[in-house]
N, C-alpha and C positions, 0 to 999 in steps of 0.2 A: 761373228763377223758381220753383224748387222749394221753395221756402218758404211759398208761397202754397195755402192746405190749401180752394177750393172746396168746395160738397156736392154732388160729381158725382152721388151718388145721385140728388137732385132735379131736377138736369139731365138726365138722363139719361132720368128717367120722365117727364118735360118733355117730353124732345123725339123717342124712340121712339116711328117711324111703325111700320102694318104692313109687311110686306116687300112685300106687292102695287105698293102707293104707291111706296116705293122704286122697285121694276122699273119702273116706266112713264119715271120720269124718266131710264131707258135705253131709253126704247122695248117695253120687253117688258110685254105687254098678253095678257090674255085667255088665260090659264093656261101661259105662255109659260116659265113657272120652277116647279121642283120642292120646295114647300113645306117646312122643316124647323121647325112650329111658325109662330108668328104673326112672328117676326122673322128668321128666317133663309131663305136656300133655296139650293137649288144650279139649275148654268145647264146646261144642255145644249150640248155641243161643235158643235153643228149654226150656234150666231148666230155663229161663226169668217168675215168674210169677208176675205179677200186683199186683195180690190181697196180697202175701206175702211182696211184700215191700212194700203196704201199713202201716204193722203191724211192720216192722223192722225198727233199728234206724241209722242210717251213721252221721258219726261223721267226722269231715275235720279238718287235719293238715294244719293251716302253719304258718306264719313265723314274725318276725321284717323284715327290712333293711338289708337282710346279707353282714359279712363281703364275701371279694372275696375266702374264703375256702367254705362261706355256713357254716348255721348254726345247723343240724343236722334232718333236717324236718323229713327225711327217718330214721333215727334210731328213732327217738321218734314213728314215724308210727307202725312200725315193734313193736318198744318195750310194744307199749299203747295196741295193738293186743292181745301180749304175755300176756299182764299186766291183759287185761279184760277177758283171758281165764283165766287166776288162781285165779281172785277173781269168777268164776262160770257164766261165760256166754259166750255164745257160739259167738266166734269173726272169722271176717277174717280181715286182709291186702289186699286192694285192690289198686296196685298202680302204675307207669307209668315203662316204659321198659327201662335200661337206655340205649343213644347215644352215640357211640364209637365217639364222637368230645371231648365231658367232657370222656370221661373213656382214651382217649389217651392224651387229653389238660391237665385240669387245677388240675382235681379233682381223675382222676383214677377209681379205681371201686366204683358203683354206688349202692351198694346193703344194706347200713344202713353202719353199724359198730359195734367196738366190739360184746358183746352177743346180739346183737338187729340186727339181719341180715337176708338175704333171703339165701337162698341155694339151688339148686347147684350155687356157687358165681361165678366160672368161667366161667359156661356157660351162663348165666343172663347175664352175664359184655359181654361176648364176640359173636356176633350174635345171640342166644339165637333159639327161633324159625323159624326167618326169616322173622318177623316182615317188620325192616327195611329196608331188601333188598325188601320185594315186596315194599313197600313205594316208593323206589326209581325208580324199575323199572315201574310202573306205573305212577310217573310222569313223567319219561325219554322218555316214549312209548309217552306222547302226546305229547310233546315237536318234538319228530321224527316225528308224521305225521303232526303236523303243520307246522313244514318245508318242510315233502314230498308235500305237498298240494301247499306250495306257490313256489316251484319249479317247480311242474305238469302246463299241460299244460288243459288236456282236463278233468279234473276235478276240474281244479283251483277254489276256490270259491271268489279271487280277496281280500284276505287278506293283509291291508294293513300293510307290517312289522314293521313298525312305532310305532305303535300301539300294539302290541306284549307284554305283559307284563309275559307271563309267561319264566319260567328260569327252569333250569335242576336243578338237586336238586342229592346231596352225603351225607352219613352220615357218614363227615369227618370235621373236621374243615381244611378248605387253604384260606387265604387272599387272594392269586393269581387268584381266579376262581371266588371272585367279581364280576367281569368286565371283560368279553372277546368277543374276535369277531369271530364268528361264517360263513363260506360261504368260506373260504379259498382254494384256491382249483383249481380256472379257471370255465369255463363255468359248467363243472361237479359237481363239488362241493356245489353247491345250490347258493344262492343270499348270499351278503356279508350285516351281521348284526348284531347289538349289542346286547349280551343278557350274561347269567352272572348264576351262581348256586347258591342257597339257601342250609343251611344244613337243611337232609334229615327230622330233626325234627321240620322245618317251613314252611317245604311242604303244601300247601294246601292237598293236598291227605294227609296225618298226620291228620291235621282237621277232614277232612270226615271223615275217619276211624276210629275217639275217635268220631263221632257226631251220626254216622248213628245208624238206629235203627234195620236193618236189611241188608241180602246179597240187596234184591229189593231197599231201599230206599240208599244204597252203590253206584249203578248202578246208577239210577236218579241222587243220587245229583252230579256223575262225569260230568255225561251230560251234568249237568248245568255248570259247568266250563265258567268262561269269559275269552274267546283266547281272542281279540279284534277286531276292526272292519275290514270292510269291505272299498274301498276307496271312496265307496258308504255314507260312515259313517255308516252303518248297523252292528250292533253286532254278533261277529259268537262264540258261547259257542261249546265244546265237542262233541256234541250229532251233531255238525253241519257236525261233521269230522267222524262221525260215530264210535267215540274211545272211547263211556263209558263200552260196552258193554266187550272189552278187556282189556279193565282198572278193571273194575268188577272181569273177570277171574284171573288176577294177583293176586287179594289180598280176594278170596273164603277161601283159609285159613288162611290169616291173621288177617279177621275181628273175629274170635274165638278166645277168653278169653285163656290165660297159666297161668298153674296151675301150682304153687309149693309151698315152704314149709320154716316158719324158722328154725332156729337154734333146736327151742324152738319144733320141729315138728305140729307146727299148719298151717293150708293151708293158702297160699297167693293167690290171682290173681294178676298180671299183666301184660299190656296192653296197648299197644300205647305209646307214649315219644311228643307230644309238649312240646317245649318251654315257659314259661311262660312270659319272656319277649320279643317277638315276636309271639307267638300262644298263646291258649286257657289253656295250661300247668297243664293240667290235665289226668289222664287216661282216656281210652275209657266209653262211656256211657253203652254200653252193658256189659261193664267187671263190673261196679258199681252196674249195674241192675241185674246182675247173683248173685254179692255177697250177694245182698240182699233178694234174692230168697233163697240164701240157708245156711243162719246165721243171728244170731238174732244181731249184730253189725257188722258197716262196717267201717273201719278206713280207710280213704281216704286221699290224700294230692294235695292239690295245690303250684307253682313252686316256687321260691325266696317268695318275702315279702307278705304277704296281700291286698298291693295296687294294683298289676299282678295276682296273683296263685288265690285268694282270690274271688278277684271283677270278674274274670273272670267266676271261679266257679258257683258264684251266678248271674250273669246276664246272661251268655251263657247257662254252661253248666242244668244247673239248670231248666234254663228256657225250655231250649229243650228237657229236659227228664222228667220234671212233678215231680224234685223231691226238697225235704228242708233236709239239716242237722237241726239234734236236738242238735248239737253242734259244735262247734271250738275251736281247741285247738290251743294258739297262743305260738309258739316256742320263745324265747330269751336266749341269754349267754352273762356273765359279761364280755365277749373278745367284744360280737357286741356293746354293750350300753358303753364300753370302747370307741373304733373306734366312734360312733355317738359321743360321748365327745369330739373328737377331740384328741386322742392318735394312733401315727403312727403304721403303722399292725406289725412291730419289736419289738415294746414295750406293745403287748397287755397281756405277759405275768405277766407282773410287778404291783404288788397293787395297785389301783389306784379308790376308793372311791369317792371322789370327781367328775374325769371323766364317771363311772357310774350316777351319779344321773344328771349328766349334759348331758348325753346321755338320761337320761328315755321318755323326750319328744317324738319320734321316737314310742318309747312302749305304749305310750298314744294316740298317733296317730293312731297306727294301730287297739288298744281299741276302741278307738271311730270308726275307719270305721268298722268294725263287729258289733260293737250295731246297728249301721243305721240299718244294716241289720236285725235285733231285733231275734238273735241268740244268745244263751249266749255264754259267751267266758271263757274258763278257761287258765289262762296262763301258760307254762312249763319253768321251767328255765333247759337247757340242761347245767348239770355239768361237768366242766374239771377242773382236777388238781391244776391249779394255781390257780380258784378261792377262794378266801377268804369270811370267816363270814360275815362278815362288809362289804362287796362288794354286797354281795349276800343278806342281811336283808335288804338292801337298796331297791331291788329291791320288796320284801316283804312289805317294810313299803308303798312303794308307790300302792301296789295292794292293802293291805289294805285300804288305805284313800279313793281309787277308789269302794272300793267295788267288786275288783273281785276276783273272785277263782283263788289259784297261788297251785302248788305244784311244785316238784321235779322229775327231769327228771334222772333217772339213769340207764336207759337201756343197756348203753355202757359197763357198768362195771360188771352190774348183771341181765341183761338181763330182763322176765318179773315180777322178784323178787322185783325189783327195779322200777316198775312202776305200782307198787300197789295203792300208792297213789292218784298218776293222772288216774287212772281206775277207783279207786271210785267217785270222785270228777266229773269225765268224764260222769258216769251212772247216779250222782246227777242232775247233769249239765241238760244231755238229758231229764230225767223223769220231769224235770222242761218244759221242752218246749212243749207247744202246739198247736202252729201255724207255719204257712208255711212262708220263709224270706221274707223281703220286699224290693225290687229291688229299683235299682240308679236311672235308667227312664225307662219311660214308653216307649215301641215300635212302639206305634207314634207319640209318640215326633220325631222331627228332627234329622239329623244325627248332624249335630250344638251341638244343644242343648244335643241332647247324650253324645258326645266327652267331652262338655262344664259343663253339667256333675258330671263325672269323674273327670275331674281337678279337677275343685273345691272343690266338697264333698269329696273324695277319696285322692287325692294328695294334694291339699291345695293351688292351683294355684290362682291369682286374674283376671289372663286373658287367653285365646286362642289365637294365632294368628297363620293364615293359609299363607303358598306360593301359588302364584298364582297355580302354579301346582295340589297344595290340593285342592282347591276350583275348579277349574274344573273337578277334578277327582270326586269330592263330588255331584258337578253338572250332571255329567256322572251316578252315581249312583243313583240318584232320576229321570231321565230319563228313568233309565231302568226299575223303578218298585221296588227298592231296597230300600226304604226309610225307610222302617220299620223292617230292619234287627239290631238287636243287632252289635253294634263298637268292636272290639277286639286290645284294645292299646297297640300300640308297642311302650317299653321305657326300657331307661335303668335298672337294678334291683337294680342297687345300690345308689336310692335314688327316694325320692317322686317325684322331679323337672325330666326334661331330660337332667341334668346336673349334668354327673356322680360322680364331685367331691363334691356336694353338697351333705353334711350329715345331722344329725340330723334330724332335726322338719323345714324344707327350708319356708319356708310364705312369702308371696307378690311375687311373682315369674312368669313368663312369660310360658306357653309350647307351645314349637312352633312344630308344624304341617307342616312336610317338605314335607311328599307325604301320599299318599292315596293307596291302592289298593283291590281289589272287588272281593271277594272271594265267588261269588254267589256260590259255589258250597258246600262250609262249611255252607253258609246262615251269613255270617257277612262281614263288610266293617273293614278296617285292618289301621288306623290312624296311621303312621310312625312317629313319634319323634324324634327331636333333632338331634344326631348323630347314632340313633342306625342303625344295620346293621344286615342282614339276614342270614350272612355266618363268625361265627366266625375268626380268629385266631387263630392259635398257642401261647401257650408261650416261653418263649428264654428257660426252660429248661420243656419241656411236659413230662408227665408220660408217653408216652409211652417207654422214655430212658429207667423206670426203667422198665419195664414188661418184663420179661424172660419166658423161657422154658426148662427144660431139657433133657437129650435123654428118658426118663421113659414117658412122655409128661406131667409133673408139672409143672403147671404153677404159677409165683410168680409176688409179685407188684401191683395186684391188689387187697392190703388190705390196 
C-alpha cells in the first residue's frame, strides 16, 4: 500500500503518550524506567525474569528473498503487535535500532511504515539513545590501544601486525574506509599498516552487546576479543591489553533495553541493530528477555530473508538465550515473487501472474527451511496497491496445497485494524506449538560440517569450497578451542547462492568461502562469502539528499 502518502506527522502528535504512560501498560510503575526525555527511556536488566518467560509466547518475523527496497518485515512487526493487542492480548514489539548507513543509503527511515510504526520516528531514525555511538566508541578504544601497544616500547606485548584483524568500525556507510593504511605519519605516527572500518552494525561489539546476558558477562566476553598473535605465534585477546574492562564502561548504558511506543500507543523495545547479512541480525537477547518478562506476546524480527535473519535466530541467538518461538511469521509481496520471476525492479508494478507463481519457489524454499526447524510458519502477504486478485490468490492457492497458514498483511494502511487476521492465525499458530526448535547442527559437529550445513539444508548449495585463506583461518579456530562455537554466515541477502544476481529457487550451486573470521568474543566463527563486504556503500542517489530541517527544527524525509 505504499502509495497511500497519510500525514503521519499529525498521527503521530495525535497519538504520542508520555513514556511514563507507556511503562505502566508493562507494569513498570513509580520510576521504574530510566527517563530519556518525555518519550523515550531505557529499562533496567533487573525486570528479566525466567520463570515468566517460561509461560510467555515470542513470535519471530521474517522474510522471503527481498527485493533491494526490503519487503516490509518491520511494519508487519509493528502492525502483528498492534494486531494482537486488539484482538485482547497483551503484546509488545520487540525489535533492532535502526543504522544511520540504511537510514542515510538505501532505505531512509527505519521505523515500519504507514499506521504500522514506532514513535518518536525522528529520534528512532536518528541517534536515538546512543546505542551506536557507544558501539563504536568501544570498538575504536581497542583498536587505539592495540596500536598504542605495538607502538609502545616497554609494554609491548610483541603483536605481530600482520595478524591484526580487527578494523575500526562507523555507523555510516563509505566504500572509501574499506581498505586504508593506518601509521602515516613518520616515526611518530605509529607503524605503517593495513586495516580498514566495518559499519558500526557488524561490529563485533554489536554482537556482544545483542548476546550478553548481563553488564558482567558484557565485560568477559570483550575480553575474550581475538586481536591476533603474537610473533611468537601466541594469541593475544582484549583482556591481554587490559581494554574490556573500559570497553564495559562505554556501553553500561547501552546494554539497557529502549522503550517506546507505536502509533497505535502500545510499548515497543528496541535494541541493538546487527546486520543480518553479515551479523547475527537480530535485536539484543536482554531486550527479547525483558519483553517476555513483562507481556504475554513478544513479536520479534530477524534481518532480510530466512536463510540470514531466520537461521541465525535459531541457531545463535536461540541457542544462547534458552529460548524457542511458538511461531514465525513468514513476510512476502507480489512485487518480491514478481522479481524471483525474473521481472526487472522497473516493472514490478505491472500485472504479472504468470511471474508470481514462477517466483513462488523462493516462498517454498524459505517454508521448508522453517519446518526443519519444526516451528510453524504462518505466512503474510504484505499489500501494496498495484497488487492484483489473481496475483495475490496465486499465492494463496499455493499455501493452500502446502498446507500452510496464509493471511493478509494490512498494517500499512490501517494499522492494527488490518492485522487482525494474521493476529489470530498467529495465536492459533503458537497455542499449536509445544516444543522447543530443532537446530541445523549440532555444536560439536565441526566448523566444516556446521558451514556445510547451512548451505545445503538452508540455502540449497551441492558444495562448499573454502580458499586457502579460510581453511587456515578454520584451522586457527579449532586450535584455539573454538571448535564448538555456532558459524554466523556472512552472504549476500539477495539470494540463497552468494551470487547476488542469482534469484528464485538457485540449486546445484557452489558457496564459496573466501575468508573466515573469529569472533571469540560474540562466541561464533563469522564464514565470509562470495563477494560480500563489511562496510557498505552509498547509492548514486542516497536518502540522505532527501532529509531536511527547518528553522522550527522539523524534520522531513524520513518517511
Amino acid at each position: 500500500m505504499s502509495n497511500i502518502n497519510p500525514d503521519l506527522k499529525i498521527a503521530q502528535a495525535a497519538t504520542l503518550q508520555p513514556i511514563d504512560e507507556i511503562a505502566k501498560k508493562l507494569g513498570l510503575t513509580n520510576g521504574k524506567i530510566e527517563q530519556y526525555g518525555r518519550f523515550k527511556a531505557k529499562i533496567p536488566l533487573s525486570y528479566i525474569d525466567e520463570d515468566r518467560i517460561k509461560k510467555s509466547k515470542m513470535i519471530l518475523v521474517t522474510a522471503i528473498t527481498p527485493t533491494p527496497a526490503g519487503e516490509g518485515k518491520t511494519t508487519v512487526s509493528v502492525g502483528l503487535a498492534d494486531g494482537l493487542n486488539r484482538i485482547g492480548k497483551q503484546a509488545v514489539a520487540v525489535l533492532r535500532e535502526p543504522s544511520l548507513g540504511p537510514v542515510f543509503g538505501i532505505k531512509g527511515g527505519a521505523t515500519g511504515g504507514g499506521y504500522s510504526q514506532l514513535i518518536p520516528m525522528e529520534d528512532i531514525n536518528l541517534h536515538f539513545n546512543g546505542d551506536f555511538a557507544a558501539v563504536e566508541k568501544a570498538n575504536n578504544l581497542l583498536s587505539a590501544l592495540i596500536n598504542n601497544n605495538i607502538y609502545g616500547r616497554s609494554r609491548n606485548l610483541g603483536i605481530d601486525p600482520r595478524t591484526v584483524k580487527w578494523r575500526w568500525a562507523m555507523d555510516m556507510n563509505d566504500r572509501s574506509l574499506r581498505h586504508i593504511i593506518t601509521g602515516i605519519g613518520g616515526k611518530q605516527g605509529g607503524f605503517l599498516q593495513e586495516s580498514g572500518f566495518n559499519i558500526a552494525a557488524a561490529s563485533e561489539i554489536m554482537a556482544i552487546l545483542c548476546l550478553a546476558k548481563d553488564l558482567a558477562d558484557l565485560k568477559e566476553r570483550m575480553g575474550n576479543i581475538y586481536v591476533g598473535d603474537t610473533f611468537a605465534g601466541e594469541a593475544i585477546f582484549a583482556k591481554d591489553l587490559n581494554a574490556h574492562g573500559a570497553m564495559a564502561a562505554l556501553l553500561k548504558d547501552a546494554i539497557k533495553p529502549n522503550l517506546v511506543q507505536t502509533l497505535e500507543g502500545n510499548p515497543a523495545i528496541i535494541h541493538g541493530g546487527p546486520f543480518a547479512n553479515i551479523a547475527q541480525g537480530t535485536n539484543s537477547l536482554v531486550a527479547t528477555k525483558i519483553g517476555l518478562s513483562l507481556s504475554e506476546y513478544v513479536v520479534t524480527e530477524a534481518g532480510f530473508g530466512a536463510d540470514l535473519g531466520a537461521e541465525k535466530f535459531f541457531n545463535i541467538k536461540c541457542r544462547a538465550g534458552k529460548i524457542s518461538p511458538k511461531a514465525v511469521v513468514l513476510v512476502a509481496t507480489v512485487r518480491a515473487l514478481k522479481y524471483h520471476g525474473g521481472v526487472k525492479k522497473d516493472q514490478l508494478e505491472i500485472p504479472n501472474t504468470k511471474a508470481v507463481l514462477d517466483g513462488l519457489g523462493n516462498l517454498e524454499k524459505h517454508i521448508e527451511n522453517i519446518t526443519s526447524f519444526g516451528v510453524p510458519v504462518v505466512v503474510a502477504i504484505n499489500k501494496f496497491l498495484a497488487d492484483t486478485e489473481e496475483e495475490i490468490q496465486s499465492i494463496i492457492d499455493r499455501c493452500n496445497d502446502l498446507k500452510v497458514e496464509i493471511a493478509y498483511s494490512d498494517g500499512w494502511k490501517n494499522g492494527g485494524k488490518g492485522m487482525e487476521e494474521l493476529a489470530q492465525k498467529v495465536v492459533s499458530a503458537a497455542e499449536s506449538c509445544s516444543s522447543d526448535f530443532i537446530p541445523t547442527y549440532q555444536l560439536k559437529d565441526s566448523l566444516k560440517l556446521k558451514i556445510e550445513s547451512i548451505a545445503e539444508r538452508i540455502y540449497g548449495a551441492k558444495e562448499v569450497v573454502y580458499s586457502a585463506s579460510a581453511n587456515a583461518l578454520l584451522k586457527r579456530a579449532d586450535a584455539l578451542g573454538f571448535s564448538e562455537f555456532p558459524v554466523c554466515m556472512a552472504k549476500t541477502q539477495n539470494s540463497f547462492s552468494d551470487d547476488a544476481s542469482s534469484y528464485g529457487r538457485p540449486t546445484n550451486f557452489t558457496l564459496n568461502v573466501r575468508e573466515v573470521e573469529i569472533a571469540a568474543g560474540a562466541g561464533f566463527i563469522i564464514p565470509i562469502t562470495g563477494k560480500m563486504l563489511r562496510m557498505p556503500g552509498l547509492p548514486t542517489v542516497p536518502a540522505a539528499e532527501k532529509i531536511d530541517i527547518d528553522k522550527d527544527g522539523n524534520i522531513t524525509g524520513l518517511f
